[in-house]
gemmi code that builds the backbone of each chain (N, CA, C; Angstrom):
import gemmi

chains = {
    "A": [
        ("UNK", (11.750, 8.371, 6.617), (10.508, 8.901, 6.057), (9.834, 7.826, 5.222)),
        ("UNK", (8.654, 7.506, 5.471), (7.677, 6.560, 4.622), (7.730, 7.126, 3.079)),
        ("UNK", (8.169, 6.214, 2.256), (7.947, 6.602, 1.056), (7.569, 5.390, -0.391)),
        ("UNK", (7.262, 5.931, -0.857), (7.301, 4.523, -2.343), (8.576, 5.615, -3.363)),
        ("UNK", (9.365, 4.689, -3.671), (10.191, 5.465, -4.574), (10.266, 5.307, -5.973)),
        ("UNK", (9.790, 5.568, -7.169), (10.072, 5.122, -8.790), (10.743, 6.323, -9.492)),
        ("UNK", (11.583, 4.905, -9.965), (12.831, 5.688, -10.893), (12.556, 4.704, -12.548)),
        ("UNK", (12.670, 5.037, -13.562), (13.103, 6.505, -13.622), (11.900, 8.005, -13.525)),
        ("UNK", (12.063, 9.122, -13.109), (10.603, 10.182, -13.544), (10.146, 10.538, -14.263)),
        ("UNK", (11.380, 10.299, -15.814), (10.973, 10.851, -17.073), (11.695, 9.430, -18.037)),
        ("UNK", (11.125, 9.177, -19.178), (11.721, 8.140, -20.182), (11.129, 8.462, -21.573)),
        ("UNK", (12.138, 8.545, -22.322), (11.670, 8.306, -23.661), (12.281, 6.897, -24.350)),
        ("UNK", (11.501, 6.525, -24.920), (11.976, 5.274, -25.980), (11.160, 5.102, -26.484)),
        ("UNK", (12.044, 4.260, -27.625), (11.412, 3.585, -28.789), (10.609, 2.251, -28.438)),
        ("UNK", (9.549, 2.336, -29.920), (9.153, 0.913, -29.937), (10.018, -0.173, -29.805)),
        ("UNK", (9.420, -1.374, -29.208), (9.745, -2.451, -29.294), (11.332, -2.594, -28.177)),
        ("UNK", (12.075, -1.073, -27.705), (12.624, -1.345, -26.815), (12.050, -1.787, -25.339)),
        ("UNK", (12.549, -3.171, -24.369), (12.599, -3.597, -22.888), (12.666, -2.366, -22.582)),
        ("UNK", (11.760, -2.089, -21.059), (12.199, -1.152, -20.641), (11.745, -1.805, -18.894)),
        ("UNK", (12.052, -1.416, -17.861), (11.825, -1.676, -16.523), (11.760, -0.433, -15.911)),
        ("UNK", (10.288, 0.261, -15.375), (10.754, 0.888, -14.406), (10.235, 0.544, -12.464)),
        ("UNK", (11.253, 1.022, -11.989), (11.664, 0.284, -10.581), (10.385, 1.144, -9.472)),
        ("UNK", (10.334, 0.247, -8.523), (9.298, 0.788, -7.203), (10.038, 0.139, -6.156)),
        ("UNK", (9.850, 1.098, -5.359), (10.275, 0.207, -3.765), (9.662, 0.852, -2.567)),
        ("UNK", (9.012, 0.573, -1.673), (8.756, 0.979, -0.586), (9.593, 0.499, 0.631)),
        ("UNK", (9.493, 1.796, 1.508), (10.171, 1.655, 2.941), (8.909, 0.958, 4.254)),
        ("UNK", (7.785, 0.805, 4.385), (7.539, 0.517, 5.155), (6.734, -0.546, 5.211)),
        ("UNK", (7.124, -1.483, 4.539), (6.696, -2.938, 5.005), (5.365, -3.191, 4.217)),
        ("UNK", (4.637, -2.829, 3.577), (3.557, -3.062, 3.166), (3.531, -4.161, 2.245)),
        ("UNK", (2.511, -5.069, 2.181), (2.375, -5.801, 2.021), (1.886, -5.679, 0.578)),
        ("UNK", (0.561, -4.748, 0.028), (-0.166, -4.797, -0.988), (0.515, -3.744, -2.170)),
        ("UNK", (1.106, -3.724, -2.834), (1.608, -2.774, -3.967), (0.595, -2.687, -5.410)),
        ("UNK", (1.081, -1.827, -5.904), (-0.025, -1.936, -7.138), (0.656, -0.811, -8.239)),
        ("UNK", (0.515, -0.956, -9.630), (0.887, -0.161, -10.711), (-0.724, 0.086, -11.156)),
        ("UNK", (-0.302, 1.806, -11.770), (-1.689, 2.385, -12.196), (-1.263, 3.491, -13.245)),
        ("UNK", (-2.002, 3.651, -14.331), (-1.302, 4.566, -15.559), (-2.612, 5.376, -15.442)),
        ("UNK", (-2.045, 6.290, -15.590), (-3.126, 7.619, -15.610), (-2.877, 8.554, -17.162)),
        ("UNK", (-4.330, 8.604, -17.723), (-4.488, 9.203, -18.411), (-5.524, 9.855, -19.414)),
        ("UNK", (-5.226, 11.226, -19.765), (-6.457, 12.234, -19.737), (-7.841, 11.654, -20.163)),
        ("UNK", (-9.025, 12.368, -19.141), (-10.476, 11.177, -19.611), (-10.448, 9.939, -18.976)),
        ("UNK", (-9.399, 9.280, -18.686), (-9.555, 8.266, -18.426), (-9.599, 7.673, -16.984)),
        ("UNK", (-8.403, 9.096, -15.987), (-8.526, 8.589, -14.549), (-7.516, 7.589, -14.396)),
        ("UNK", (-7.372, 6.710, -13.166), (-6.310, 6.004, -12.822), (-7.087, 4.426, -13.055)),
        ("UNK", (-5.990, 3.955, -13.876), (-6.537, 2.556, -14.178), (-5.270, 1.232, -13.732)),
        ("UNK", (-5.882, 0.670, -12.879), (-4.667, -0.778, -12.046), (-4.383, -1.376, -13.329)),
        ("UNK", (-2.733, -1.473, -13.665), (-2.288, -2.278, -14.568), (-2.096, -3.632, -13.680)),
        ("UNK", (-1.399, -4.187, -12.226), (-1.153, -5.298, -11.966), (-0.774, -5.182, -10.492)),
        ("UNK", (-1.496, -5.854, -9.730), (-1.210, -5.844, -8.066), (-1.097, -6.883, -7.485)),
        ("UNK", (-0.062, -6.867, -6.358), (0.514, -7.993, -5.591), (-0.128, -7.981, -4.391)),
        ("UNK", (-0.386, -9.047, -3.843), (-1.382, -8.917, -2.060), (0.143, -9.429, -1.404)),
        ("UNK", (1.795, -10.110, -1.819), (2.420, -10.185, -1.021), (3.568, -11.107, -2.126)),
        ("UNK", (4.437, -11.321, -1.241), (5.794, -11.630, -2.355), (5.486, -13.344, -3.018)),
        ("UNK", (5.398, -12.777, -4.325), (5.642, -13.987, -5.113), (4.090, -14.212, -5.752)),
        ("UNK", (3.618, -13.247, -4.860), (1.477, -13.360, -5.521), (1.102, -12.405, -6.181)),
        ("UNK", (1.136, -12.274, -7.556), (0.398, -11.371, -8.371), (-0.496, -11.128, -9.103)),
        ("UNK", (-1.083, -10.181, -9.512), (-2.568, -10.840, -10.537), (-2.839, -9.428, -11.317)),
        ("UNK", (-3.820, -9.982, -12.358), (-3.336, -8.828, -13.646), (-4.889, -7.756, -12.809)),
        ("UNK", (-4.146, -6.266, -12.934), (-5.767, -5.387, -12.868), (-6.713, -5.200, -14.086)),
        ("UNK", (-7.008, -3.914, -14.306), (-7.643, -3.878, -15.438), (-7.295, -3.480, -16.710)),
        ("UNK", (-6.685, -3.063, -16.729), (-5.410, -2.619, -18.076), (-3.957, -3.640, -18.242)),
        ("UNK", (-3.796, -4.860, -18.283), (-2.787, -5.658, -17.773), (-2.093, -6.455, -19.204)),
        ("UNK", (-2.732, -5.639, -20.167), (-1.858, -6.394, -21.683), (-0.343, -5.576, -21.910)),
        ("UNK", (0.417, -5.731, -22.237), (1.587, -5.474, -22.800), (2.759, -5.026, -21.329)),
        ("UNK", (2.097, -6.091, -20.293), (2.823, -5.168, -18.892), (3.158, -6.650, -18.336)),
        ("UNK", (4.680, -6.559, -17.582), (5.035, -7.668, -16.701), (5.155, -7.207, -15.718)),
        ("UNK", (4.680, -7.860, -14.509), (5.446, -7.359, -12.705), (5.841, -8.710, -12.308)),
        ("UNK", (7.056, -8.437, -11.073), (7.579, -9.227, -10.290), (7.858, -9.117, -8.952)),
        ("UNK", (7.470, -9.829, -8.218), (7.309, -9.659, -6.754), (8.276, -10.456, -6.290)),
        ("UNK", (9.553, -10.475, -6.105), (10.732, -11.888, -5.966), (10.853, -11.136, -3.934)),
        ("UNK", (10.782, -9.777, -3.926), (10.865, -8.960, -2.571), (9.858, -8.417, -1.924)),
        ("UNK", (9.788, -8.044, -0.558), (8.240, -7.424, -0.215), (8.354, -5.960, -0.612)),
        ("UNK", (10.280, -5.739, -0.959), (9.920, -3.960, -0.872), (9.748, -3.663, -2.617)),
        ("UNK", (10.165, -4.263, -3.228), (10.297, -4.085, -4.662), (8.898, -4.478, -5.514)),
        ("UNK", (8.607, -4.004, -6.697), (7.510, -4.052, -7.307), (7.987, -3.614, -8.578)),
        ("UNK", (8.788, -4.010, -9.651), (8.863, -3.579, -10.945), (8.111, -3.720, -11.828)),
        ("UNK", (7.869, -2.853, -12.666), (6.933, -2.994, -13.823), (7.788, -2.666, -15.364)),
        ("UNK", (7.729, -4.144, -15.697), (8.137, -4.164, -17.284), (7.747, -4.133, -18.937)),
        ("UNK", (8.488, -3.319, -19.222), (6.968, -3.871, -20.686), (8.203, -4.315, -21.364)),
        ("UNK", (7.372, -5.396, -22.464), (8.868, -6.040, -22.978), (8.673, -5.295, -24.109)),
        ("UNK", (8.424, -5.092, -24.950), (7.921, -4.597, -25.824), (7.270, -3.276, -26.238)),
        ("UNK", (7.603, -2.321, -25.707), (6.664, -0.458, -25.542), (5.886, -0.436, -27.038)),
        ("UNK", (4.692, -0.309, -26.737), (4.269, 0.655, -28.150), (3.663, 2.030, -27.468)),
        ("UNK", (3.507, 2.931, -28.688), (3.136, 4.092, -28.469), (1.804, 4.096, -27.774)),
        ("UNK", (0.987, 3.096, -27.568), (-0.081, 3.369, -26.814), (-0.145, 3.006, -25.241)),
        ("UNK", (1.266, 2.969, -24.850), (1.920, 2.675, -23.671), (2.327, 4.142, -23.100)),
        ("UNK", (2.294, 5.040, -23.892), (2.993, 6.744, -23.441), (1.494, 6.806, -22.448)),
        ("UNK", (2.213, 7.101, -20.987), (1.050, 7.761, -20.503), (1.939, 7.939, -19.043)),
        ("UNK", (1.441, 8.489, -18.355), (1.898, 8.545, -16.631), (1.810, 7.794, -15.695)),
        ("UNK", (2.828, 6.963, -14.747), (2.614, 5.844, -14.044), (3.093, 5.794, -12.957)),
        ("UNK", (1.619, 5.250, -11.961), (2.152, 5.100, -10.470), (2.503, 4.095, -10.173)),
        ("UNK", (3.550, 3.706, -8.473), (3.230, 2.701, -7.984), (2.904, 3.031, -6.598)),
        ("UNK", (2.097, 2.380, -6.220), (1.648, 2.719, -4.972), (1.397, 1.153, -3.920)),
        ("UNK", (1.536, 1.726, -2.262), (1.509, 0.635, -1.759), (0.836, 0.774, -0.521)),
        ("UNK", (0.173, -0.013, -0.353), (-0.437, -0.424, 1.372), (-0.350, -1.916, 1.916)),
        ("UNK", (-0.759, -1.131, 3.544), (-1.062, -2.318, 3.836), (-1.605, -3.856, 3.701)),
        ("UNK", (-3.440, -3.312, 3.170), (-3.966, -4.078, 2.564), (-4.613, -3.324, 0.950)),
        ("UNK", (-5.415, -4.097, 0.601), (-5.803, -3.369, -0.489), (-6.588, -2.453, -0.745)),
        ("UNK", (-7.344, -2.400, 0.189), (-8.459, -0.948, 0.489), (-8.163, -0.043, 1.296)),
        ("UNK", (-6.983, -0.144, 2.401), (-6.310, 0.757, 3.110), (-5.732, 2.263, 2.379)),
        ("UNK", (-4.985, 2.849, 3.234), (-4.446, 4.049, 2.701), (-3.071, 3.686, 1.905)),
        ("UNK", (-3.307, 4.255, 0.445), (-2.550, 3.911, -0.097), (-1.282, 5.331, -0.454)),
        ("UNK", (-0.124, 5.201, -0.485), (0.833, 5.718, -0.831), (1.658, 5.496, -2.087)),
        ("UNK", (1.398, 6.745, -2.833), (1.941, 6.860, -4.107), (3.759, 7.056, -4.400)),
        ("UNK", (4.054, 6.710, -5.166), (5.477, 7.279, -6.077), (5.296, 8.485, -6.393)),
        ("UNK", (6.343, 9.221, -6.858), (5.893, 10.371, -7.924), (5.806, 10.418, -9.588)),
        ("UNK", (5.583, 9.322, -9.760), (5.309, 9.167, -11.073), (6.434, 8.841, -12.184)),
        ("UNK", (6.254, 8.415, -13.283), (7.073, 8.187, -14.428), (6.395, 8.457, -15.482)),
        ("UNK", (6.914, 9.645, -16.275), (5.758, 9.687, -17.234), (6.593, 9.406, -18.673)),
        ("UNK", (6.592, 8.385, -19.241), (6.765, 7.552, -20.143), (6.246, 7.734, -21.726)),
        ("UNK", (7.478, 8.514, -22.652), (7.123, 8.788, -24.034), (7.441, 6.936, -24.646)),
        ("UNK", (6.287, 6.859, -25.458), (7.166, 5.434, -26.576), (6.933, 6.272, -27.651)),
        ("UNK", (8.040, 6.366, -28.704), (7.992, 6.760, -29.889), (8.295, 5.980, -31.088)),
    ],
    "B": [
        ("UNK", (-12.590, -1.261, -14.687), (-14.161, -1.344, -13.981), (-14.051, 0.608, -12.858)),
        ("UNK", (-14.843, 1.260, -13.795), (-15.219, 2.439, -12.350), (-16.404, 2.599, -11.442)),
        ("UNK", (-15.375, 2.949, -10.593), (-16.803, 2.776, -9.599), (-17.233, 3.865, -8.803)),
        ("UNK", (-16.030, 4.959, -8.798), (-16.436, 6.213, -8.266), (-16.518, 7.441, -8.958)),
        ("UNK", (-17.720, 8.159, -9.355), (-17.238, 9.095, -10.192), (-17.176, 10.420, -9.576)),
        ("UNK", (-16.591, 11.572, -10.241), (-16.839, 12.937, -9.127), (-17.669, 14.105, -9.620)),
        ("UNK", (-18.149, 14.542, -9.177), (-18.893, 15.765, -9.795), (-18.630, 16.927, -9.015)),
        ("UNK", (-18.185, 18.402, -9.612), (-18.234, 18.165, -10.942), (-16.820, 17.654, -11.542)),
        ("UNK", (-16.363, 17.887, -12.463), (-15.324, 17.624, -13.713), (-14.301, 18.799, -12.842)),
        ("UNK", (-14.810, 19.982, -13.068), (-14.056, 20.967, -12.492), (-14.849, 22.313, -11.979)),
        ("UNK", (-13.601, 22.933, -10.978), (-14.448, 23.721, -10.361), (-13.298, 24.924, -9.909)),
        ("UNK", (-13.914, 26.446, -10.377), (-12.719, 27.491, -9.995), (-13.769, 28.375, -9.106)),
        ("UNK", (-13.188, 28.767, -8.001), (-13.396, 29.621, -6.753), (-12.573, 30.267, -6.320)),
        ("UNK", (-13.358, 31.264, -5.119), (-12.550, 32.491, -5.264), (-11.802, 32.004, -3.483)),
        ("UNK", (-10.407, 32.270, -3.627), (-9.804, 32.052, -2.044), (-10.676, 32.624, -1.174)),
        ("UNK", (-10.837, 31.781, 0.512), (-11.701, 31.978, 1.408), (-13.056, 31.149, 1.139)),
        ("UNK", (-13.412, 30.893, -0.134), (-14.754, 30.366, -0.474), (-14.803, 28.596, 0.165)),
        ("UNK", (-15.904, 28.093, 0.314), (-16.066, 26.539, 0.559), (-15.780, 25.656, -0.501)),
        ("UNK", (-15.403, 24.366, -0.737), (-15.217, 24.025, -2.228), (-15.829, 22.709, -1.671)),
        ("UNK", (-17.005, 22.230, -2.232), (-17.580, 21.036, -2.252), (-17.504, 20.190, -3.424)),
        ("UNK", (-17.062, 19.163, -3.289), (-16.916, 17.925, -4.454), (-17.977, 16.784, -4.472)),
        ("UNK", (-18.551, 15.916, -5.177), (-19.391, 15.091, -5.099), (-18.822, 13.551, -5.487)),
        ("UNK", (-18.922, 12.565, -5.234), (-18.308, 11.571, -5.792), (-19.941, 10.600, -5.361)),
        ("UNK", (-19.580, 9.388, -6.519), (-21.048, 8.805, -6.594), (-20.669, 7.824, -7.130)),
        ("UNK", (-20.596, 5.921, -6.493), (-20.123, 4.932, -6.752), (-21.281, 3.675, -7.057)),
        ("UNK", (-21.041, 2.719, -7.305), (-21.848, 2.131, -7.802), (-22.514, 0.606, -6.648)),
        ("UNK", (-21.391, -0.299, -6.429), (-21.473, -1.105, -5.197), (-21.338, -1.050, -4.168)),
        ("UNK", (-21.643, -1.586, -3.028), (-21.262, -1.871, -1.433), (-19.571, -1.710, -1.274)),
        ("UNK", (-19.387, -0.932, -0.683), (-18.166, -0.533, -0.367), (-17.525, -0.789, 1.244)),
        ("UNK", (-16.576, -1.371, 1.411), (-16.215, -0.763, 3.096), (-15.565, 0.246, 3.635)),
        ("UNK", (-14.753, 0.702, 2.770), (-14.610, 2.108, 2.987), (-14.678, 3.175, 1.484)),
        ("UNK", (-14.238, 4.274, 1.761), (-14.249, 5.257, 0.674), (-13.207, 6.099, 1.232)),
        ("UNK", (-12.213, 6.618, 0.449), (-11.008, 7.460, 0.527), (-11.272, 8.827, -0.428)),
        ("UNK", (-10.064, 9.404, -0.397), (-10.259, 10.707, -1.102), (-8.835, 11.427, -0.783)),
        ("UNK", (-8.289, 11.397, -1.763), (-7.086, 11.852, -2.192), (-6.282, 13.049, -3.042)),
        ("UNK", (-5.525, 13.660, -2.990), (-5.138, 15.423, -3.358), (-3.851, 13.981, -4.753)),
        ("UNK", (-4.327, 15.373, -5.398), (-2.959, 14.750, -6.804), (-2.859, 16.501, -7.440)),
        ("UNK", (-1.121, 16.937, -6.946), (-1.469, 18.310, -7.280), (-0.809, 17.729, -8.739)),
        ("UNK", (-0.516, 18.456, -9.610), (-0.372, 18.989, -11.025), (0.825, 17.757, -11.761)),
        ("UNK", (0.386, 16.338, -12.024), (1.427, 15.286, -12.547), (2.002, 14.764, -11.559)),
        ("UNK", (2.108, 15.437, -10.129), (2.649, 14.389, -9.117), (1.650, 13.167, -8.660)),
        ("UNK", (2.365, 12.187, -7.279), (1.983, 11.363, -7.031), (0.470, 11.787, -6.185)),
        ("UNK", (-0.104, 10.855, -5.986), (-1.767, 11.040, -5.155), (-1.129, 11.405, -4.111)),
        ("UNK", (-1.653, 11.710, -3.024), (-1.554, 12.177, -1.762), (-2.839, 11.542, -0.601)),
        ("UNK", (-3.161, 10.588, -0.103), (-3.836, 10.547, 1.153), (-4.919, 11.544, 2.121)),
        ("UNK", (-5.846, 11.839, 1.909), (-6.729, 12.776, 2.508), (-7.068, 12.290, 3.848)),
        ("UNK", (-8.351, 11.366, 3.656), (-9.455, 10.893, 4.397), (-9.709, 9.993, 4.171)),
        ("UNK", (-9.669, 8.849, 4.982), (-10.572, 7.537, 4.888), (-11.823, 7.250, 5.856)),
        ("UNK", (-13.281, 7.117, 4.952), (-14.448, 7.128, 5.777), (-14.520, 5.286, 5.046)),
        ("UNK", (-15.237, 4.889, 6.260), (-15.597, 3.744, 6.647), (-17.479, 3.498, 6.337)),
        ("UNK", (-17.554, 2.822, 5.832), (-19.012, 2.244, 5.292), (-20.140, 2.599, 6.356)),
        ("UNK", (-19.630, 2.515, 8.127), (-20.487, 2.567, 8.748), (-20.379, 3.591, 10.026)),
        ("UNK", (-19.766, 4.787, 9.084), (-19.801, 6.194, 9.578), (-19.767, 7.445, 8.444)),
        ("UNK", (-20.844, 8.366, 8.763), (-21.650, 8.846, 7.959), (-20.895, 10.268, 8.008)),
        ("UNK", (-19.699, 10.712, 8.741), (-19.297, 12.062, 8.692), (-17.593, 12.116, 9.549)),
        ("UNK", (-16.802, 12.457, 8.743), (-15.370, 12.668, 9.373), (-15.063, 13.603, 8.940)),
        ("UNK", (-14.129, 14.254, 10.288), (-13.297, 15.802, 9.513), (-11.670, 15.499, 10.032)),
        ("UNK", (-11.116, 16.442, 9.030), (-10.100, 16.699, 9.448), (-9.069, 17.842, 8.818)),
        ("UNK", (-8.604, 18.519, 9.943), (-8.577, 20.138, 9.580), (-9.699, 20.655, 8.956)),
        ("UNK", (-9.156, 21.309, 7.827), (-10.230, 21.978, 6.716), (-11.028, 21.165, 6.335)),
        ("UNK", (-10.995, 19.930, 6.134), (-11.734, 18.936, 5.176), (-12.957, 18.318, 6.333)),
        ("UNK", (-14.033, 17.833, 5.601), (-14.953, 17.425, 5.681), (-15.167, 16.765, 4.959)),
        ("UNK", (-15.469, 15.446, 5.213), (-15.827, 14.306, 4.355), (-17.343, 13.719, 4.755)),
        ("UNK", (-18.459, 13.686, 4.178), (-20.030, 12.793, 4.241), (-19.798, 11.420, 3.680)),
        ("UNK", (-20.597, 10.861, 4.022), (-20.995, 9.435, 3.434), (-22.359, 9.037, 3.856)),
        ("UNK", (-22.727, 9.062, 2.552), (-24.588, 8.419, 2.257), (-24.122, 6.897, 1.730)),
        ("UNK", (-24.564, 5.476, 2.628), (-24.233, 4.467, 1.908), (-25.833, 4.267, 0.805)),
        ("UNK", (-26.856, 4.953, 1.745), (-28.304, 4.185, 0.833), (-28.375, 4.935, -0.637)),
        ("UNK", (-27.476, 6.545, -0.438), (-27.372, 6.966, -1.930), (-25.884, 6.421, -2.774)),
        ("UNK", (-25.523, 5.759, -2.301), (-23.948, 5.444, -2.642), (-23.091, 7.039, -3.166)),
        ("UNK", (-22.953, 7.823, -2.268), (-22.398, 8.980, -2.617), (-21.540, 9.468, -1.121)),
        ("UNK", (-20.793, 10.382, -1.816), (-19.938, 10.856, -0.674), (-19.508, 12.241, -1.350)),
        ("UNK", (-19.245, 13.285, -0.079), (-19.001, 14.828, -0.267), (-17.819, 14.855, 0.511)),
        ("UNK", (-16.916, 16.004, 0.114), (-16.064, 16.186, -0.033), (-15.769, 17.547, 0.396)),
        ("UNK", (-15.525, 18.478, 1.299), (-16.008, 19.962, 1.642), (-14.455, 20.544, 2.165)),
        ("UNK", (-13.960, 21.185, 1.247), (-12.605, 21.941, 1.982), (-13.164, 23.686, 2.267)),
        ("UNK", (-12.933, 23.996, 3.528), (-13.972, 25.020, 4.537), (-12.142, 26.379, 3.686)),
        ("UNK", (-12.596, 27.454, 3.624), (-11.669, 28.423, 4.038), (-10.966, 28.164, 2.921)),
        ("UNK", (-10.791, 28.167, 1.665), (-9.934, 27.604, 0.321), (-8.887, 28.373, 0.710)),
        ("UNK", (-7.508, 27.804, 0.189), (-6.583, 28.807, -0.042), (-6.265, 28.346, -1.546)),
        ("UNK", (-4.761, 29.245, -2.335), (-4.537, 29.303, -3.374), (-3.866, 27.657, -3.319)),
        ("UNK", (-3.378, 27.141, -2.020), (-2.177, 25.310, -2.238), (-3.591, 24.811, -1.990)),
        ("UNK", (-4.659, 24.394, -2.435), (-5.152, 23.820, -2.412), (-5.656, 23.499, -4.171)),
        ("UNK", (-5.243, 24.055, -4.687), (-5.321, 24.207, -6.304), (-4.629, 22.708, -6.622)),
        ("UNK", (-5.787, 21.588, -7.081), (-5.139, 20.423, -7.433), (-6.232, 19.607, -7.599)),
        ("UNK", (-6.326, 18.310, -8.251), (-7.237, 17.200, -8.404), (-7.325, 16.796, -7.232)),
        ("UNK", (-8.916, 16.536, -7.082), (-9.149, 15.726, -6.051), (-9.923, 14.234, -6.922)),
        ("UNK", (-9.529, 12.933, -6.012), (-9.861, 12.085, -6.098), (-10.998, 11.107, -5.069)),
        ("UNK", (-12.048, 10.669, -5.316), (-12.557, 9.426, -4.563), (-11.849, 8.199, -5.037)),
        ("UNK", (-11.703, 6.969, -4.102), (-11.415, 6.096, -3.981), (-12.384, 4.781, -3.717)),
        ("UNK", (-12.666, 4.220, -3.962), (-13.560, 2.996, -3.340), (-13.132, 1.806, -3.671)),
        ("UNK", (-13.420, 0.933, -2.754), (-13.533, -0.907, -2.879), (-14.558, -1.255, -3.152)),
        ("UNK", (-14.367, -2.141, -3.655), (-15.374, -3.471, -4.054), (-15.371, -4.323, -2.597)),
        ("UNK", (-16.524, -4.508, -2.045), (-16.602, -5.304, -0.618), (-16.151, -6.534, -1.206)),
        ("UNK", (-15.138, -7.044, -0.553), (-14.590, -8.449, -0.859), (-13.297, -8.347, -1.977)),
        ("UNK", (-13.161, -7.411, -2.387), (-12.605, -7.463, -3.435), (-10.917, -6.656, -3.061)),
        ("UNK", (-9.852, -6.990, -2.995), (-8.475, -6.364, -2.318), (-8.080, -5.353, -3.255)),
        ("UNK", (-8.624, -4.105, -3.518), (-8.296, -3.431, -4.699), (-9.058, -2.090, -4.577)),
        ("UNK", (-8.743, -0.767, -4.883), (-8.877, 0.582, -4.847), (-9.630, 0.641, -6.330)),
        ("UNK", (-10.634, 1.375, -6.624), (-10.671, 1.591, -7.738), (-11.032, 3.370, -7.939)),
        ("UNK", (-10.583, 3.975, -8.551), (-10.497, 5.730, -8.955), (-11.258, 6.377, -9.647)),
        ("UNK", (-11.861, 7.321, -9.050), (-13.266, 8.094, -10.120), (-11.637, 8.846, -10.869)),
        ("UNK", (-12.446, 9.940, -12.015), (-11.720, 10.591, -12.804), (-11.297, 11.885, -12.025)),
        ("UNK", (-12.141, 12.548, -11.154), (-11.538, 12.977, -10.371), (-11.962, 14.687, -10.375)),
        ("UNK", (-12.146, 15.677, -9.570), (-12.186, 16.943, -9.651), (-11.239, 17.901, -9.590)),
        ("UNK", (-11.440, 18.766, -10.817), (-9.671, 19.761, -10.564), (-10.634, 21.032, -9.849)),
        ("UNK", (-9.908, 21.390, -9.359), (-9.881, 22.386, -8.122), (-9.137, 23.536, -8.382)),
        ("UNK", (-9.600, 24.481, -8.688), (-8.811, 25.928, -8.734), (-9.167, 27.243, -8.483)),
        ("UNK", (-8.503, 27.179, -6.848), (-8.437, 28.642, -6.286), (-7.737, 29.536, -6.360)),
        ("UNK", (-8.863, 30.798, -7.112), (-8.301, 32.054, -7.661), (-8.017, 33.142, -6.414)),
        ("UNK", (-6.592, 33.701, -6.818), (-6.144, 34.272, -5.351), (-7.198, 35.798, -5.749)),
    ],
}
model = gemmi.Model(1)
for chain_id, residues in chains.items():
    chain = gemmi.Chain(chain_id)
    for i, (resn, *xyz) in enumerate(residues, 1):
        res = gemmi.Residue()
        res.name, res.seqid = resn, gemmi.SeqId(i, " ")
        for name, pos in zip(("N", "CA", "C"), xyz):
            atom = gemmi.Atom()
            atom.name, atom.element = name, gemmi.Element(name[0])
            atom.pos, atom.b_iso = gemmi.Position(*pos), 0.0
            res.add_atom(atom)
        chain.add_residue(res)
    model.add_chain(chain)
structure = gemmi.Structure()
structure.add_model(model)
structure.setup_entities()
């Protein structure tokens, strides 16, 4: 079954704790992307890859690391959480970048 | 940067009724999408219309595209109560490798 998978679905932590959460897709796609959603605000691109090892910041891209070392993997790290990091987060992936894109089911992420 | 917005904000109807959405973007686009996000889960995949076709369906759904008004409609025929969820437009920036997301319409059909 085609899927994007992110773990973990739920997290709480503290400030200033590393935290990583994981993405992976099954079907080869090339273009991945992280997006935090939240109320009023709609879905906003924290950081997207066009292919392994090529990344570039979206529009929300301060306090966030990604790494593309695989074509199926896409992690998104914050080294550092502050509370204005609590919000809900996709990863999603396609082919290309305007294609049909396929979501995770989300991580929705307390920093306290 | 947004580029698609939806109108309205929200919208409650009665099951069986038509539910039309509006979305209204700003640049040249090559395509336009439109996507289901029921209640905190992940988006879901609808419809993808293409810059240089003005009408696609599929099943219930109906999708328009006006490029000279930069707008696009959104028409689910026959509502039922699982259709209760955000809907989203999608658009590109021509040239640009990247999706960008109106805020989106919540949708709620009263059984």
């Amino acid at each position: 079954e085609a899927q994007v998978t992110q773990n973990p679905r739920y997290l709480i932590t503290v400030t200033g704790k590393k935290l990583t959460v994981t993405c992976s897709q099954n079907m080869n796609h090339e273009y991945m992307s992280w997006y935090r959603q939240d109320p009023g605000l709609g879905l906003r691109q924290i950081y997207y890859s066009m292919n392994v090892e090529v990344t570039d910041k979206g529009d929300v891209p301060e306090g966030y690391k990604v790494s593309r070392k695989e074509k199926r993997n896409f992690p998104l790290i914050l080294e550092s959480p502050s509370p204005n990091q609590t919000s809900l987060y996709f990863c999603a992936s396609s082919q290309k970048g305007n294609t049909e894109a396929f979501f995770g089911q989300g991580t929705r992420l307390t920093v306290v | 940067s947004q580029q698609g917005e939806e109108d309205p904000q929200a919208l409650s109807i009665q099951e069986g009724e038509n539910a039309t959405m509006n979305c209204s973007y700003k640049t040249s686009i090559n395509n336009l999408q439109w996507y289901r996000q029921n209640s905190g889960r992940g988006l879901v995949h609808l419809i993808l219309i293409r810059s240089n076709e003005r009408e696609k369906h599929s099943g219930r759904l109906r999708v328009t595209l006006d490029t000279s008004k930069k707008s696009s409609s959104l028409l689910i025929t026959a509502s039922r109560a699982a259709d209760t969820a955000s809907y989203f437009c999608a658009t590109d920036d021509q040239g640009a490798q990247k999706l960008v997301f109106g805020q989106g319409t919540r949708l709620t059909i009263n059984p």
